[in-house]
DOSE-452185 format. One record per residue (C-alpha): residue number from 1; residue in one letter; x, y, z negated. Coordinates in steps of 0.1 Angstrom, whole numbers, plus 5000, padded with zeros to 4 digits. Example, Ala and Ser with C-alpha at 12.3 -4.5 7.8 and 13.67 -1.06 7.14 Angstrom:
BEGIN
NODE   seq   type   east   north     up
NODE     1      a   5123    4955   4922
NODE     2      s   5137    4989   4929
END
This chain:
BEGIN
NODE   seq   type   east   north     up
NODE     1      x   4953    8051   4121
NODE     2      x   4946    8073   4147
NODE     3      x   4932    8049   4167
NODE     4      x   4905    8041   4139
NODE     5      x   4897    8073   4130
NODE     6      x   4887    8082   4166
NODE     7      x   4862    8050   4166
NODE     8      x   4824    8058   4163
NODE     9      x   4819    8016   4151
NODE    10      x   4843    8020   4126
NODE    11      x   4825    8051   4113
NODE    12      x   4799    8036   4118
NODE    13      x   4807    8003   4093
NODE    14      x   4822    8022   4071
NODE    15      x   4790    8043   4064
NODE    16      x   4771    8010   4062
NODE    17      x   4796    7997   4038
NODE    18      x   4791    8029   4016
NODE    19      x   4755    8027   4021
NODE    20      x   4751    7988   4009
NODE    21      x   4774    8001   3981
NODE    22      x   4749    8022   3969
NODE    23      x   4723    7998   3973
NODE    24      x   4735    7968   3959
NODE    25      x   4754    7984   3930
NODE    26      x   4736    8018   3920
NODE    27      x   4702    8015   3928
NODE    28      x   4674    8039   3916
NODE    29      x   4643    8049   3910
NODE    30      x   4623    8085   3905
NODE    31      x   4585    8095   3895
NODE    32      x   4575    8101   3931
NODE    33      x   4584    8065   3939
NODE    34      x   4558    8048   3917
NODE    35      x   4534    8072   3936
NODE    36      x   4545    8062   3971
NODE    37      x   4542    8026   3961
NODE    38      x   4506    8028   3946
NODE    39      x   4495    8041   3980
NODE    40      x   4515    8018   4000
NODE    41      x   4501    7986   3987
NODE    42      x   4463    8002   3981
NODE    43      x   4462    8010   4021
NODE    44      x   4478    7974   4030
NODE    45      x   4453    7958   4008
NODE    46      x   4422    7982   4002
NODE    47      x   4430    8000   4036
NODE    48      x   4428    8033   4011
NODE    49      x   4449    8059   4007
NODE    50      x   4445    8061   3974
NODE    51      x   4461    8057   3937
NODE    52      x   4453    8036   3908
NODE    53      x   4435    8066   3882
NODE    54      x   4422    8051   3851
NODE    55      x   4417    8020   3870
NODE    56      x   4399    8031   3894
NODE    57      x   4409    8031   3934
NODE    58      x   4409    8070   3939
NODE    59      x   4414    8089   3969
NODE    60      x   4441    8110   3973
NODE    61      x   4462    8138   3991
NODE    62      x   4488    8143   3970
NODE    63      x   4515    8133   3990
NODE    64      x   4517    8132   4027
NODE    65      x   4515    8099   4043
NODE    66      x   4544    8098   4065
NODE    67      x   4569    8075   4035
NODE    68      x   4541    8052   4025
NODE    69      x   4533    8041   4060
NODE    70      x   4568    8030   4062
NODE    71      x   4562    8010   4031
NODE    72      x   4534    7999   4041
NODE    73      x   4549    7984   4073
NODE    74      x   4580    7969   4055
NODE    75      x   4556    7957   4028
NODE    76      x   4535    7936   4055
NODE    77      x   4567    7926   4075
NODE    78      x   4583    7913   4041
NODE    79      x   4549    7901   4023
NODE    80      x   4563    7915   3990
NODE    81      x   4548    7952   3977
NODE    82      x   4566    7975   3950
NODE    83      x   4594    7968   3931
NODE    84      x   4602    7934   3945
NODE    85      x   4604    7947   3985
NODE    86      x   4627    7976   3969
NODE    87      x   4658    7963   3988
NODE    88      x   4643    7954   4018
NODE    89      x   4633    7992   4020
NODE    90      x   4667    8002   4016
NODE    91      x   4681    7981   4039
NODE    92      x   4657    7999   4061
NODE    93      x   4663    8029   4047
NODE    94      x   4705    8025   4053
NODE    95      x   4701    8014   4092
NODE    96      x   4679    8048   4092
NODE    97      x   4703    8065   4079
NODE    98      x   4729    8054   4101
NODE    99      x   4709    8065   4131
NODE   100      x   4707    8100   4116
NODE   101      x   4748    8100   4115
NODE   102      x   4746    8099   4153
NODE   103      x   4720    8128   4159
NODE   104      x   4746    8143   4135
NODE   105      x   4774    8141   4158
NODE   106      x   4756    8148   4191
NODE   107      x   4743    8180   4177
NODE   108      x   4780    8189   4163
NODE   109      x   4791    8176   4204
NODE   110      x   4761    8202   4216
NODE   111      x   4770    8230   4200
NODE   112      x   4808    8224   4211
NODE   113      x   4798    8223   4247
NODE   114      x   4775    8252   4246
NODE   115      x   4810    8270   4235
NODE   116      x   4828    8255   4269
NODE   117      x   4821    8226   4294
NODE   118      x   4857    8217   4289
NODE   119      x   4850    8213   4249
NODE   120      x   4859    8179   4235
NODE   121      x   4828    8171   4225
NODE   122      x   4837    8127   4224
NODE   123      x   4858    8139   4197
NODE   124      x   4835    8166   4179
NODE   125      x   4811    8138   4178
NODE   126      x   4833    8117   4161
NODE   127      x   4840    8143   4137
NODE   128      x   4807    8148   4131
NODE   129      x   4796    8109   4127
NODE   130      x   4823    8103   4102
NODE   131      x   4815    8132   4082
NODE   132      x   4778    8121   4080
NODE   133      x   4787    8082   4073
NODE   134      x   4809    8094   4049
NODE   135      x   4794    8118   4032
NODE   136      x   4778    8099   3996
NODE   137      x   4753    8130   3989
NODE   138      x   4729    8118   4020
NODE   139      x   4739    8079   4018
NODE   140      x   4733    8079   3979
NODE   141      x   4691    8086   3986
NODE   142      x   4694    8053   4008
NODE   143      x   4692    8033   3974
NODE   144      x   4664    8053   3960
NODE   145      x   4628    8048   3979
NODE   146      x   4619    8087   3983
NODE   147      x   4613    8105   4016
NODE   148      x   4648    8126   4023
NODE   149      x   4664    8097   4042
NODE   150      x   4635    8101   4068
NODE   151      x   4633    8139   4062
NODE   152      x   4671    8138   4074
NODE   153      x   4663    8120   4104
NODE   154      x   4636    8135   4117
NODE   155      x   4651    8172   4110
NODE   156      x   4684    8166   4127
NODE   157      x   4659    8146   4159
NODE   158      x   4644    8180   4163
NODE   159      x   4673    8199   4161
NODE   160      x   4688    8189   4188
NODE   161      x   4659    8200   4214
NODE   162      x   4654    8225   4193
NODE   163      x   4690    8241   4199
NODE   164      x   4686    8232   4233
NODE   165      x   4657    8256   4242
NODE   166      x   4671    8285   4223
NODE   167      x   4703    8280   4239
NODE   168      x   4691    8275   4276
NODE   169      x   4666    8304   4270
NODE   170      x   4694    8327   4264
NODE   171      x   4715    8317   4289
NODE   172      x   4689    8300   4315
NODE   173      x   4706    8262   4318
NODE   174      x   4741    8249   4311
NODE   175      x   4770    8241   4332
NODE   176      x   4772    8208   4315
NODE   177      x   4740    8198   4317
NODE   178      x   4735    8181   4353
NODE   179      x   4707    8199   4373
NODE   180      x   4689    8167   4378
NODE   181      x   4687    8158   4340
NODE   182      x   4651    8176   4342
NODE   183      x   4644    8170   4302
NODE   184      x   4672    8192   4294
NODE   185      x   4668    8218   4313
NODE   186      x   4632    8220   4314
NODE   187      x   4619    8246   4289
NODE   188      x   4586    8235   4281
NODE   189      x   4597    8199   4278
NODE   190      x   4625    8207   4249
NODE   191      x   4599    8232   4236
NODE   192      x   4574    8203   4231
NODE   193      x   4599    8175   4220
NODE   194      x   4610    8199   4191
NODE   195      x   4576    8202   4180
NODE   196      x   4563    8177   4180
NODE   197      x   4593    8160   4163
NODE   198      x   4590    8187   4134
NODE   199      x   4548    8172   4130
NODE   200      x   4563    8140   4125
NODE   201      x   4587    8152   4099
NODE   202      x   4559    8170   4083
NODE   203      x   4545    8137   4075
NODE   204      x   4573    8132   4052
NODE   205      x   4579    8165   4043
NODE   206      x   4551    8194   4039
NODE   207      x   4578    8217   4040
NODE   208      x   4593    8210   4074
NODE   209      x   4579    8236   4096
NODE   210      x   4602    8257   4081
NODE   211      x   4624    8248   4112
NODE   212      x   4597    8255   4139
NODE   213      x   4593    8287   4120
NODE   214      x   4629    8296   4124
NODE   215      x   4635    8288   4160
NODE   216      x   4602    8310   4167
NODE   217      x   4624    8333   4152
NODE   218      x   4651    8334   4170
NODE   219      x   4634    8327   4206
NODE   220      x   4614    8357   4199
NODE   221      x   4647    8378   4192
NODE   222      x   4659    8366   4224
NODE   223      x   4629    8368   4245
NODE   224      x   4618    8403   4233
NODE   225      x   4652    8415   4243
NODE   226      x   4649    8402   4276
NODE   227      x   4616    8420   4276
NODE   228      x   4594    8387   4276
NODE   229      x   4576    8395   4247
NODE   230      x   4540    8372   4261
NODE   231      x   4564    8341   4270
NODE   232      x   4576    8344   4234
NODE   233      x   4541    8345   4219
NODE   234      x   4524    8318   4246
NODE   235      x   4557    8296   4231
NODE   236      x   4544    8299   4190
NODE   237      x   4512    8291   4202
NODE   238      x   4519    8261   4223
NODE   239      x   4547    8250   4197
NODE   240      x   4524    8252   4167
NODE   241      x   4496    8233   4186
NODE   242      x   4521    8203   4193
NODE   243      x   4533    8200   4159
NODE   244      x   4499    8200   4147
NODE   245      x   4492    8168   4168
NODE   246      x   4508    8145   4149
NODE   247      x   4487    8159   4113
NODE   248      x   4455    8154   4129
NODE   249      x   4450    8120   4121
NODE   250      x   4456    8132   4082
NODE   251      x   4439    8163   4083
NODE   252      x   4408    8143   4101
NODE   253      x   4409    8117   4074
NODE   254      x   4411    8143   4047
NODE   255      x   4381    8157   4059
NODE   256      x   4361    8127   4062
NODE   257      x   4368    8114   4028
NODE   258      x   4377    8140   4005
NODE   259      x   4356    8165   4023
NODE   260      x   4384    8192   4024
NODE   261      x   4405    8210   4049
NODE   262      x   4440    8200   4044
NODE   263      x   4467    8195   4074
NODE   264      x   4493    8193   4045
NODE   265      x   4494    8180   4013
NODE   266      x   4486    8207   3980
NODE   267      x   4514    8225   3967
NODE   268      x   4506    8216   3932
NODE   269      x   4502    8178   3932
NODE   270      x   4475    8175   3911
NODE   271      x   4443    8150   3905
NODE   272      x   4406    8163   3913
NODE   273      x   4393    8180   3882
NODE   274      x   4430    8181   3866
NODE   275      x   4444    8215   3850
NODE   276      x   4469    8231   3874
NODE   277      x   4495    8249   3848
NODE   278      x   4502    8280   3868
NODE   279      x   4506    8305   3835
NODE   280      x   4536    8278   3824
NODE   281      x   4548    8276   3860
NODE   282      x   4551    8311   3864
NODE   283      x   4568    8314   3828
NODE   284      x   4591    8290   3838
NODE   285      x   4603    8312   3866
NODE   286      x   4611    8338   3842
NODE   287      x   4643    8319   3829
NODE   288      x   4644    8282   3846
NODE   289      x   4675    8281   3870
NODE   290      x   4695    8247   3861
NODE   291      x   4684    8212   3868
NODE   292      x   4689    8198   3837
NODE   293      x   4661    8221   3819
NODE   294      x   4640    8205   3845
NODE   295      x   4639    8173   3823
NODE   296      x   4637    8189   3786
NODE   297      x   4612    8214   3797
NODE   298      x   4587    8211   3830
NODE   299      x   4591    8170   3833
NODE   300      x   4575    8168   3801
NODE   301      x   4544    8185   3801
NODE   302      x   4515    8164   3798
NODE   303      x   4540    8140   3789
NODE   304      x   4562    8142   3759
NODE   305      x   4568    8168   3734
NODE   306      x   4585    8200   3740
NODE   307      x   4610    8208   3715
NODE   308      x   4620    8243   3715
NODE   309      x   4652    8239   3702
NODE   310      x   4658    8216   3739
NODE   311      x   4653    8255   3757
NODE   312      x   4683    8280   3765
NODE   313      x   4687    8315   3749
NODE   314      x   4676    8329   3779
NODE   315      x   4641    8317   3780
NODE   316      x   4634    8345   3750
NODE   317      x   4645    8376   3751
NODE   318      x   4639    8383   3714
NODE   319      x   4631    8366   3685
NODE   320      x   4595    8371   3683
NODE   321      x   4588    8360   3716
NODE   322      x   4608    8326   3706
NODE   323      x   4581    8321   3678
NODE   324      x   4552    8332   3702
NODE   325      x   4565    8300   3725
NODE   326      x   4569    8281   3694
NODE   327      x   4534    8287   3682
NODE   328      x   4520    8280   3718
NODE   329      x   4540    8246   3719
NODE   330      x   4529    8235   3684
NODE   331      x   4491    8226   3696
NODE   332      x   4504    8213   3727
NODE   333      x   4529    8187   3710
NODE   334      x   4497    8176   3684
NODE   335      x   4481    8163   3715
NODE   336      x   4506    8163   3744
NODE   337      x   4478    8184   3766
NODE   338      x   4483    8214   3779
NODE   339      x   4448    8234   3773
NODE   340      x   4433    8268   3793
NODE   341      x   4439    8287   3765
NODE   342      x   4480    8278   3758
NODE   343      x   4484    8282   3799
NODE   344      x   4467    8317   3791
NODE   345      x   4491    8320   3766
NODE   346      x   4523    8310   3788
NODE   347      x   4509    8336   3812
NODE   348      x   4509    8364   3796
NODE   349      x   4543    8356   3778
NODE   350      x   4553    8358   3817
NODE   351      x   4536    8392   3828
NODE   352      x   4556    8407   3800
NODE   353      x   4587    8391   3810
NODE   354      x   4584    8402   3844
NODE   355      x   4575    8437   3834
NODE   356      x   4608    8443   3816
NODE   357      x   4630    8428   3841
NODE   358      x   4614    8425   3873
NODE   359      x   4651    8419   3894
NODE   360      x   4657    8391   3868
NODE   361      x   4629    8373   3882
NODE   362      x   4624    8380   3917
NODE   363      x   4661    8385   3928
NODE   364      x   4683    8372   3900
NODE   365      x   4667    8341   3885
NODE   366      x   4664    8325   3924
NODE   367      x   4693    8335   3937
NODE   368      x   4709    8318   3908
NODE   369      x   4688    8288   3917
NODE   370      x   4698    8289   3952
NODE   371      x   4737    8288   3939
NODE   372      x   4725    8257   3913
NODE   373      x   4707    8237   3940
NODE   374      x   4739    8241   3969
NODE   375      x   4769    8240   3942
NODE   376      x   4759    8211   3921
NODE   377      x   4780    8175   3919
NODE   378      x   4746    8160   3930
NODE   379      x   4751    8130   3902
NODE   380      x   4711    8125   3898
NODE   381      x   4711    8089   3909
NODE   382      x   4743    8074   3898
NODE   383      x   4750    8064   3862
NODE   384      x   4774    8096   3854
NODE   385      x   4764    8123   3826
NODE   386      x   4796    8141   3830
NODE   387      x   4796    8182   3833
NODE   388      x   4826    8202   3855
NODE   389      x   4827    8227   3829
NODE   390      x   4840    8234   3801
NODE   391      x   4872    8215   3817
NODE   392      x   4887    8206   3785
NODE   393      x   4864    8198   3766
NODE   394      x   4840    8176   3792
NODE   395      x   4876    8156   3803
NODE   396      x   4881    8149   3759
NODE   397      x   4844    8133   3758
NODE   398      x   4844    8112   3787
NODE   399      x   4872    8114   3813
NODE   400      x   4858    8090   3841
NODE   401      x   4822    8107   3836
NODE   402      x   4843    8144   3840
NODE   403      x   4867    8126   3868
NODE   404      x   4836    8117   3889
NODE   405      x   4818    8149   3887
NODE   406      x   4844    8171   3895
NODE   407      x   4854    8147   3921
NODE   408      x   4813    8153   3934
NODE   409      x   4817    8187   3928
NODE   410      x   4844    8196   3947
NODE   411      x   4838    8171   3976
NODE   412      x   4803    8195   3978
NODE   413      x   4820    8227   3979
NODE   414      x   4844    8213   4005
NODE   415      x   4814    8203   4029
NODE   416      x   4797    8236   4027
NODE   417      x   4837    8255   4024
NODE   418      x   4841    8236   4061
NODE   419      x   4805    8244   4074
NODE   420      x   4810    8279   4069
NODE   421      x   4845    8277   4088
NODE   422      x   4836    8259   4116
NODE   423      x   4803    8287   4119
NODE   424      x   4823    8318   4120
NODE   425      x   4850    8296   4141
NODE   426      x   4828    8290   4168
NODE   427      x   4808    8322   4168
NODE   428      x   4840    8343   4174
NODE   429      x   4848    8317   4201
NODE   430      x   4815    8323   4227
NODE   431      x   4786    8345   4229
NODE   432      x   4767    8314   4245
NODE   433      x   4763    8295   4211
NODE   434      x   4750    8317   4190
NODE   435      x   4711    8313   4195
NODE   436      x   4721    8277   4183
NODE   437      x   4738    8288   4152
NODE   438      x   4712    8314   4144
NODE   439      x   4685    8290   4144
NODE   440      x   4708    8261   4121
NODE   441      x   4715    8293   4096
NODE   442      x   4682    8307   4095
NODE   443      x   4670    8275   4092
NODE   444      x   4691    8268   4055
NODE   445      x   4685    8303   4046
NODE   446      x   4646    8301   4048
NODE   447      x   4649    8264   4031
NODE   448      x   4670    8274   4005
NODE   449      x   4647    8305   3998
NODE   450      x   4615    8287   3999
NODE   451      x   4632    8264   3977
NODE   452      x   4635    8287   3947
NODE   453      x   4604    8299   3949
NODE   454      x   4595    8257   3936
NODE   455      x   4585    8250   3897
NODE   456      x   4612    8229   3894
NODE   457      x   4642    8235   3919
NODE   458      x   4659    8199   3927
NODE   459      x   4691    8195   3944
NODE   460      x   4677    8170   3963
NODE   461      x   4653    8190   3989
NODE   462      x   4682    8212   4003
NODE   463      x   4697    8179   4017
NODE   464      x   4674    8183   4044
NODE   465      x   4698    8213   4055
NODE   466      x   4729    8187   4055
NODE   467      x   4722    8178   4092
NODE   468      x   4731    8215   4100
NODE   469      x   4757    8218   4075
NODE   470      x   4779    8181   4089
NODE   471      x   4773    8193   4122
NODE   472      x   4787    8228   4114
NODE   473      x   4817    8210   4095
NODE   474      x   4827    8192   4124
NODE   475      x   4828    8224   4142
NODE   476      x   4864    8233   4125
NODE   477      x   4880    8201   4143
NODE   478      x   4874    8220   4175
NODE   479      x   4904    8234   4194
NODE   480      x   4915    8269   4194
NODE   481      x   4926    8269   4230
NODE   482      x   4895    8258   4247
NODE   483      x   4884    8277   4275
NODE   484      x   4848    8296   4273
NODE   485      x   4825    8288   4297
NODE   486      x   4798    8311   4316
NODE   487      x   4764    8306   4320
NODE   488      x   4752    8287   4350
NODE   489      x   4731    8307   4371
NODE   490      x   4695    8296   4382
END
């Protein structure tokens, strides 16, 4: 058994195994798919990036192009498009996957040998690749053609340069990295690398910078403290202008044919000309905190009807203002459009809600989002509707349902209870790896904030902060007797 357990390929199979599982048994679709697929087959056939708007070929930017590229590619490797090349795609998508449960375990072997040259970091890396392969939360979005499986990869690829240079910058080169492995040792080479993998990330995700923006961070603490203030600011510069190199191609095409400036894609993703609901968004925000409003409320706009009886108790603090919704939503469900003058209406309703409890919205309401989106079972793509609580009462309406999602449940809390142990573990153990763990943990904390400050706040975009949190996990298999190394001197 032990034997087994210590084997990368056997890891390694059984996270295919898991994968395929997914794949072949649960897969699934969402409403960003049929957009990614749209522009996928229009730029392999058109050669437009564009979507199908009242049957017309329209240019777009509302999604970045990074995903449909790939399914562009596996599109013209396959000669099917859409729905039928969905399990080619996830094949691709699993073997991707996979690759990220190495970078997982080389970044949890890193940050063990930043804490002593005599670490093991063979078996932290094992540690690490089995808790990636194994882990269902990251292996379950293989079977479901959305970007995260290429957001993970991409985000742990930079991490590990990224670590790197904040590492070596505080403690100027490592006694186990060789002098002669130039790359590793070489400032501006990791500083590059980390950039530039973060721009290709951002053609998956918009959002990704957040990790550039957090090892900024934490170089500038460290430089400033060893009074290099200019090399700190001559670093954001030079790190922002490699990033940007991979969006030019994007931002250049934006500008050509929709005559616009835009190295990202919009925060609201809507059409030219389309209504952009920011008085119901920023109601929302006022109460919204669990994922399951998302689909009786927000998902339906434009869309279906919205019944007010489908809202909590908290999204009205009186009973007036419950009939002041209501009469705003009775228009609105007559023609399923949301007009100027019912977002006006939404708007104010959210002014006046802010205005009595100003904490409940800018402290409370997102930090109980933040809890929602990390403590959730994460059952959004497999065929469960079971609830953890009420105990009783969800295991007497459906006990495999209740069975599974506790089992999900708990299994999440135990990933994240083990992350936070192997953290304060190996921060109490060296001086050396901090930088490192400063960047991972300012890295969820600013994700996880920007998060809540989203319309609708899915479990699924924190994921991208599961790289850091395996690696971190595998942390607590390392020994308590292991020696701490000293910097190497240059």
């Amino acid at each position: 058994m032990k034997r087994i357990l210590s084997s990368t390929s056997v890891a390694l199979v059984a996270g295919l195994c898991l994968r395929l599982f997914f794949v072949l048994k649960i897969p699934a679709n969402a409403s960003d798919t049929i957009l990614y697929e749209q522009m996928a087959t229009n730029w392999l056939r058109h050669h437009v990036y564009a979507m199908d708007v009242g049957g017309q070929i329209t240019p777009v930017d509302l999604r970045m192009p990074g995903y449909p590229v790939f399914l562009a590619i596996v599109y013209a490797i396959t000669g099917k498009v859409g729905q039928d090349a969905h399990i080619w795609v996830m094949i691709a998508q699993a073997f991707v996957d996979l690759a990220s449960c190495i970078l997982i375990g080389m970044l949890a072997a890193l940050l063990a040998l930043m804490v002593s040259e005599r670490a093991p970091g063979q078996r932290i890396f094992v540690a690490g690749v089995w808790l990636a392969a194994l882990c269902p939360f990251t292996a379950n979005y293989v079977a479901v053609p959305l970007t995260e499986v290429f957001a993970i990869f991409f985000t742990v690829a930079a991490m590990l340069p990224l670590c790197l240079l904040v590492g070596r910058t505080r403690n100027n080169g490592w006694l186990f990295i060789k002098r002669e492995w130039s790359f590793a040792n070489n400032y501006r080479y990791l500083a590059a690398a980390g950039a530039f993998l973060v721009g290709l990330c951002t053609l998956f995700r918009p959002e990704s910078p957040l990790l550039l923006i957090s090892a900024w961070i934490v170089l500038a603490v460290v430089l400033v403290s060893q009074h290099e203030a200019k090399r700190s600011l001559q670093t954001v510069v030079a790190m922002g202008v490699v990033c940007a190199i991979p969006l030019m191609p994007w931002a250049i095409r934006n500008a050509v044919t929709l005559h616009e400036f835009q190295l990202l894609a919009p925060k609201n993703s809507n059409l030219p000309g389309e209504l952009v609901p920011y008085g119901f968004m920023s109601w929302e925000k006022t109460w919204l905190y669990r994922f399951r409003d998302v689909y009786l409320v927000p998902w339906k706009l434009n869309d279906e009807a919205i019944r007010i009886e489908d809202m909590p108790a908290s999204a009205f603090d009186t009973p007036e203002e419950r009939e002041r919704v209501a009469g705003i939503l009775e228009p609105y469900n007559n023609d399923l459009t949301l007009t100027l003058d019912e977002d006006a209406g939404f708007a104010r309703l959210a002014r006046e809600r802010t205005a009595r409890h100003p904490l409940r919205t800018y402290v409370w309401l997102p930090l109980a989002r933040a809890v929602v989106m990390w403590f959730t079972p994460r059952i959004e793509l497999i065929p469960v509707s079971g609830t953890v609580f009420p105990l009783v009462q969800s295991w007497q309406d459906d006990k495999v349902d209740q069975s599974v999602t506790a089992g999900f449940f708990l299994l999440n809390i135990a990933y994240v209870t083990l992350a936070i142990f192997g953290t304060i573990r190996v921060w109490r153990m060296s001086n050396a790896v901090r930088p490192a763990l400063g960047l991972l943990i300012l890295f969820v904390l600013l994700r996880t904030a920007f998060l809540t400050t989203l319309e609708t706040p899915e479990p699924r975009y924190v994921l991208v902060c599961f790289p850091a949190i395996l690696a971190l996990a595998a942390l607590s298999f390392l020994p308590r007797n292991v020696s701490i190394a000293s910097p190497s001197s240059n």
